[in-house]
C-alpha positions as CSV (number, residue, x, y, z in Angstrom):
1,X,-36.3,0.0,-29.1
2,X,-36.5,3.2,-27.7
3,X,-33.6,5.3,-27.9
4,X,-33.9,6.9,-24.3
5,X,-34.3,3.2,-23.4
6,X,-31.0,2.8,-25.0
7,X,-29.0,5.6,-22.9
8,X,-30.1,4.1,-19.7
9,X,-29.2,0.6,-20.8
10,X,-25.6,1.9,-21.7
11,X,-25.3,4.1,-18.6
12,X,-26.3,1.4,-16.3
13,X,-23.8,-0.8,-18.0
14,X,-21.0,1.8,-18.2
15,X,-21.9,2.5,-14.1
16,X,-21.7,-1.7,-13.7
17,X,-18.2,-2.0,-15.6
18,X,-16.8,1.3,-13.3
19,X,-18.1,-0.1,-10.1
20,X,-16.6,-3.8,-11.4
21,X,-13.2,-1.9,-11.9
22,X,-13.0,-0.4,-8.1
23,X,-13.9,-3.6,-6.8
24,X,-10.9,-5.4,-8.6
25,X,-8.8,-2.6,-8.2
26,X,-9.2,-2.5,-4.4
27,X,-9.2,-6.1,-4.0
28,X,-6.0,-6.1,-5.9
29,X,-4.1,-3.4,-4.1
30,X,-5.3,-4.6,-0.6
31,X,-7.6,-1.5,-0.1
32,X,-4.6,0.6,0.8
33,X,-6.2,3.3,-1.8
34,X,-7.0,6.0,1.6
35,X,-4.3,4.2,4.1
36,X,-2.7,6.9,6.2
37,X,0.5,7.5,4.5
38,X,2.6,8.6,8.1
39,X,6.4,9.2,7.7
40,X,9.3,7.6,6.8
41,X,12.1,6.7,9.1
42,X,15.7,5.5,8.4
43,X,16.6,2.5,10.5
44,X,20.5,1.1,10.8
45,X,21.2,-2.7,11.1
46,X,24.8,-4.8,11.2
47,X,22.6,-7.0,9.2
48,X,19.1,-7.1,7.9
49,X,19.0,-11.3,7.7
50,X,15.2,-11.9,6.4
51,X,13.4,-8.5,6.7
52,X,11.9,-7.8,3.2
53,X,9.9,-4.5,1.8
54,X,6.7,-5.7,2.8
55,X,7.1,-6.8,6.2
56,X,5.0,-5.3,9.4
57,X,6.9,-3.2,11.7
58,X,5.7,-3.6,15.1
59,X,5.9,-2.4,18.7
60,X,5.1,-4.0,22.0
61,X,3.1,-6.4,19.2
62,X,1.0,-3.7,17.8
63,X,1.3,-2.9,13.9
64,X,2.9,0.7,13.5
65,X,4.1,0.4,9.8
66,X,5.6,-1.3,7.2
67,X,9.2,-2.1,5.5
68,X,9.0,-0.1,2.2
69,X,13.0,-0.5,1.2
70,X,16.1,-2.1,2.4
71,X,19.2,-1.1,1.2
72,X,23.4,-1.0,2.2
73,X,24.5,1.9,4.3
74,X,26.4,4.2,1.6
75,X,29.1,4.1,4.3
76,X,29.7,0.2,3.7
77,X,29.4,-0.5,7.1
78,X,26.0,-2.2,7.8
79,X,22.5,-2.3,6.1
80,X,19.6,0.2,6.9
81,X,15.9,-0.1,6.4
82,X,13.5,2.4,5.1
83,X,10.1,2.1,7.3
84,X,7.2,4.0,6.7
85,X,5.1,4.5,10.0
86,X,1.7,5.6,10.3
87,X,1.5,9.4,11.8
88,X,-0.9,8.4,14.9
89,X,2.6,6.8,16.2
């Protein structure tokens, strides 16, 4: 065999395993790899009952972020919610 033949046989299969990689990789991680990072905001609750990091913040029904971390007020009193919303809100 050829050994130009070679390179392009090992090229296209390096190319193949890369492109194989960013397929898993954004399937994986939900294609949030360019997502609109926004802002944060701090949110106070007397209680958070079943809001978990992960959960869709929403207004009048329309998606405007997401729950990234929920934590006790350092004050004791309460809980409070760290929500990252996207910037066109």
């Amino acid at each position: 065999m050829n050994t130009s033949q070679q390179s392009v046989r090992v090229g296209f299969f390096f190319l193949l395993g890369v492109a194989l990689i960013w397929v898993t990789f954004a399937t994986l991680s939900g294609s949030k790899l360019f997502e609109d990072r926004g802002y944060q905001l701090i949110a106070g609750f007397d209680n958070l009952k079943e809001l978990k990091i992960g959960d869709e913040v929403r207004m009048a029904g329309v998606k405007i972020g997401t729950v990234e971390k929920t934590q006790l007020k350092p004050t004791g009193a309460g809980a409070e919610a760290l929500l990252r919303i996207l910037s066109k809100y």
